[in-house]
MIROMAR-13735 format. One record per residue: x negated, y negated, z of N, C-alpha, C in turn. Coordinates in steps of 0.001 Angstrom, whole numbers, plus 500000, padded with zeros to 6 digits. Layout:
! residues N
XYZXYZXYZ/...
This chain:
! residues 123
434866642402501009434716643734501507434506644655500314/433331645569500084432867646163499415433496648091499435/434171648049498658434921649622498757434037650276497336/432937651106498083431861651078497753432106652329496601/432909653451496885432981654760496413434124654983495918/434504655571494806436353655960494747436789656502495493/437604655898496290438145656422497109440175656785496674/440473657590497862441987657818497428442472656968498087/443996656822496975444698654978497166445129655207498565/445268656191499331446137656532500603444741655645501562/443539655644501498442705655710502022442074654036502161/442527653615500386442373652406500416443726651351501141/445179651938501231445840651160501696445840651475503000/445088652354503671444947651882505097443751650630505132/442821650540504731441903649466504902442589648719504662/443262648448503655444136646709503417445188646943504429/445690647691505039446760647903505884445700647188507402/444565647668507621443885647611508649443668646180509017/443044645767507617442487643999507605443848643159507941/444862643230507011446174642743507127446543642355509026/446422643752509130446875643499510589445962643111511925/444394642732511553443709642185512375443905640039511382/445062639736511018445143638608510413443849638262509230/443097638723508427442064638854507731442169638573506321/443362639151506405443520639345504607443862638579504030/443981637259504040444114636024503286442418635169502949/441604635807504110439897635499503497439553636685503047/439956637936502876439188638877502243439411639064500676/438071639148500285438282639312498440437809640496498849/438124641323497850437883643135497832437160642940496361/435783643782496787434907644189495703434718645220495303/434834645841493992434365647455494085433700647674492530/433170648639492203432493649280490718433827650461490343/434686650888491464435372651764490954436908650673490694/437341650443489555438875649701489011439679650763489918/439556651542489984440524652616490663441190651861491879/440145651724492721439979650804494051440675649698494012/440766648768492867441182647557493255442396647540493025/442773648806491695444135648991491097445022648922492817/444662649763493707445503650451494779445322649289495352/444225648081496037444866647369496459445564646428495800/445948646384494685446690645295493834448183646347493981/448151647678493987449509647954494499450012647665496324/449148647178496923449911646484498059450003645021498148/449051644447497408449407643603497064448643642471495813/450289642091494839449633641843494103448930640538493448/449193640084494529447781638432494240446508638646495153/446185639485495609445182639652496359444201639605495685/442707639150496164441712638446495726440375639832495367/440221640049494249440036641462494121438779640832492908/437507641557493410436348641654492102435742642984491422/435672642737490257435347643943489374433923644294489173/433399644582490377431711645243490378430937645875488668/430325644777488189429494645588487389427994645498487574/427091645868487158425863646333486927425502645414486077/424584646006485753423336645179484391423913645553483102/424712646678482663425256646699481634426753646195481473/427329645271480408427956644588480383429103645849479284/430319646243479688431119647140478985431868646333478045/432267646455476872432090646217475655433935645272476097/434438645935476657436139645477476682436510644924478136/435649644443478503435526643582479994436195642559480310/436309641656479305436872640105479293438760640671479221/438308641865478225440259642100477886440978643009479524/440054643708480478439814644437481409440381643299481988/439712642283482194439653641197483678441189640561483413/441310640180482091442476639251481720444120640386481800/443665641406481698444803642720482026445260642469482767/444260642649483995444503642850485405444454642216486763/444308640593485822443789639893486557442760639625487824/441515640461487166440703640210488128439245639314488066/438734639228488809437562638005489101436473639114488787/435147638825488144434143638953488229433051639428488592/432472640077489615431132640492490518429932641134489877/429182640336489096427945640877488085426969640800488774/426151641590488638424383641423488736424158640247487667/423181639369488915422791638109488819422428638247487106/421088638730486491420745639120485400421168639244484004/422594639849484435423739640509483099424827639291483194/424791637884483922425335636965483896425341635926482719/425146636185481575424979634638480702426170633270480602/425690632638480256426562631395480098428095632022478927/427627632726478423428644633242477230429485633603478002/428940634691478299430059635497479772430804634733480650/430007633909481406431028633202482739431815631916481490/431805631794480700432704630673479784434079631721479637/433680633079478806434563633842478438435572634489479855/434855634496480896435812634312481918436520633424482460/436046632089482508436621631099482982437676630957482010/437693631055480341438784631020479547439818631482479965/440192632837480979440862633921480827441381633371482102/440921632635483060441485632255484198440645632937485767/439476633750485152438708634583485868437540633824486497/437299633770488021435927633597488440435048634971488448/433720633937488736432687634889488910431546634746489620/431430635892490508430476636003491361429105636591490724/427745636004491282426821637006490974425965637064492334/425531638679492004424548639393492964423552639737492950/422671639787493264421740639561494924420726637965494212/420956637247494907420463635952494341419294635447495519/418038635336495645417157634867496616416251633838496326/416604633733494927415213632227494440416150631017494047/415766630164494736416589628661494205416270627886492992/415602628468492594415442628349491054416285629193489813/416756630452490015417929631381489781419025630203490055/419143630487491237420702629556491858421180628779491173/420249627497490681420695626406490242420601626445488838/419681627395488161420386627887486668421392628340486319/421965629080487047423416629746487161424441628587487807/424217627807488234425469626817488566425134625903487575/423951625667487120424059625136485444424980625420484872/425226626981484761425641627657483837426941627955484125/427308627325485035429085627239485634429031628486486824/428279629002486962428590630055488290429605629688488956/430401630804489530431391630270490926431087630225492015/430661631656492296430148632157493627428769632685493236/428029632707494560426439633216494360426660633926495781/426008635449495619425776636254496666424422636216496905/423850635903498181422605636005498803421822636818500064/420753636680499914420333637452501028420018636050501918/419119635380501334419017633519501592417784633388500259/418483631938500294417816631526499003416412630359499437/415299630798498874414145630095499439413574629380498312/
């Protein structure tokens, strides 16, 4: 589930309050670009399955970010290298990448240890 905007933590623990109570929240990983977001659901709870939305630019203190706070991954397919998903897997971190549609991509990146691959479908 994609918590797309910063939102306020009151706002985010009703959604995890919401999922929780339709039985959900043991398959939901929470994705977001704002840390803000995931901080609040890691204050309801704190093993919950939470990814750190980045872009094409890769922020300089990311690996020390993920290993802080224990969180997983969510890159644009592109800004993914083998360096990167190693330096996460070190730390105990998976990683997802996004928007993936050529099966030729796919299977370079699970070369390259990928965890998860987000798709539209892969042809």
């Amino acid at each position: 589930l994609e918590l797309k905007n910063r939102m306020d933590d009151e706002d985010v623990f009703a959604i995890y309050d919401e999922i929780a109570a339709l039985g959900h929240i043991e398959n939901t990983v929470f994705i977001s670009f704002s840390i803000e977001n995931l901080h609040a659901i890691r204050q309801k709870n704190p093993t919950q399955s939470v990814q750190y939305l980045i872009g094409g630019k890769v922020p300089e203190a990311l690996i020390d970010t993920l290993a802080k706070y224990k969180y997983d991954l969510d890159i644009y397919y592109k800004a993914a290298t083998k360096e990167l998903i190693d330096s996460c897997h070190a730390i105990g971190a998976t990683v997802n990448v996004w928007t993936v549609d050529e099966i030729s991509v796919a299977e370079d990146l699970v070369d390259n240890g990928i965890d998860y691959i987000t798709t539209n479908i892969i042809e």
